[in-house]
DRENDRENMI-677027 format. One record per residue (C-alpha): residue in three letters; x, y, z. Coordinates in steps of 0.001 Angstrom, whole numbers, plus 500000, padded with zeros to 6 digits. Each point is the difference from the previous one (the first is absolute). Layout:
<sites>
+-----+--------+--------+--------+
|   r |      X |      Y |      Z |
+-----+--------+--------+--------+
| ALA |      X |      Y |      Z |
...
+-----+--------+--------+--------+
</sites>
This chain:
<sites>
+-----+--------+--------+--------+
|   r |      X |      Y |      Z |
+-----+--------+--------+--------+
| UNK | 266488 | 866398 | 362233 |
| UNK | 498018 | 496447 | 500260 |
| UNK | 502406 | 497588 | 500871 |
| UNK | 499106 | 497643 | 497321 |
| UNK | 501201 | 502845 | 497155 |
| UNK | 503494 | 500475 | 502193 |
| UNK | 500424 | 496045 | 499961 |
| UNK | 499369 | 499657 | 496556 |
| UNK | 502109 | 503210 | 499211 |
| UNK | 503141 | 498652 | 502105 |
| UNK | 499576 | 496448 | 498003 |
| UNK | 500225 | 501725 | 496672 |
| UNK | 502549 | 502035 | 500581 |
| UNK | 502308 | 497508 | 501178 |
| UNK | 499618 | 497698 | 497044 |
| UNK | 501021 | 502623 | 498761 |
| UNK | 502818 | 500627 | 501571 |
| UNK | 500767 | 496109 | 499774 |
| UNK | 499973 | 500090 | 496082 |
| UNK | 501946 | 502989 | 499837 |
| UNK | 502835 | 497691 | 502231 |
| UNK | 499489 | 497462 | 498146 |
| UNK | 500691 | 501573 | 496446 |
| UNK | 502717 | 502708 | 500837 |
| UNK | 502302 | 497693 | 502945 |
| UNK | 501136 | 497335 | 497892 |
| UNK | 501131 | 502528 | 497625 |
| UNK | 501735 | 502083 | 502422 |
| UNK | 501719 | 497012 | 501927 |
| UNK | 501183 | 497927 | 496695 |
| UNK | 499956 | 496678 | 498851 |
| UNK | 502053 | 498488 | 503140 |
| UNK | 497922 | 501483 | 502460 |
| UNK | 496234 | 499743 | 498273 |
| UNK | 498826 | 497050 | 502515 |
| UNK | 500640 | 502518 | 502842 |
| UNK | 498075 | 502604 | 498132 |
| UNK | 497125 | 498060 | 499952 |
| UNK | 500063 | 498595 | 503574 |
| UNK | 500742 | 503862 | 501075 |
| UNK | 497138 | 501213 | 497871 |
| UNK | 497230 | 498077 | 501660 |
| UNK | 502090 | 501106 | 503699 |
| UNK | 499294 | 502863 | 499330 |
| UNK | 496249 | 499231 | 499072 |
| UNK | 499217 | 498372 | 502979 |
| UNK | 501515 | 502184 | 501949 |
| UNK | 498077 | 503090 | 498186 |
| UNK | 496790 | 497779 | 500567 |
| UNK | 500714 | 499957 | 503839 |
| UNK | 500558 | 503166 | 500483 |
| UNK | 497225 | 500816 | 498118 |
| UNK | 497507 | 497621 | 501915 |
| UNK | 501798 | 501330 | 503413 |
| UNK | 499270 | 503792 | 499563 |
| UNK | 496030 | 499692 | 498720 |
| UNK | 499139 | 497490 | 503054 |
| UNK | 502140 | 502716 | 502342 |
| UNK | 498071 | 502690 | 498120 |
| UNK | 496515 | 498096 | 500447 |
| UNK | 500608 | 499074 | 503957 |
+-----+--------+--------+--------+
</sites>
């Protein structure tokens, strides 16, 4: 697969995942907690985004 279409692919699908945090963890971890949600949410976003990044340049080299 070009590695252009895997970056772009890997991008969309964690927005994706990002909005999905972003909509269903402040529901799940109430109104005390709902600052951590967010701050967890976009964690867990970067985090996706690394590993992401990580395993298409190990898959490229």
């Amino acid at each position: 697969m070009n590695l252009r279409v895997l970056e772009v692919l890997a991008a969309f699908g964690c927005l994706a995942l990002f909005i999905a945090l972003l909509v269903t963890l402040p529901k799940l971890m109430g109104e005390v907690m709902e600052g951590l949600a967010y701050v967890v949410a976009l964690v867990a976003f970067i985090a996706a985004l690394s590993i992401a990044g990580y395993l298409i340049d190990k898959k490229v080299a």
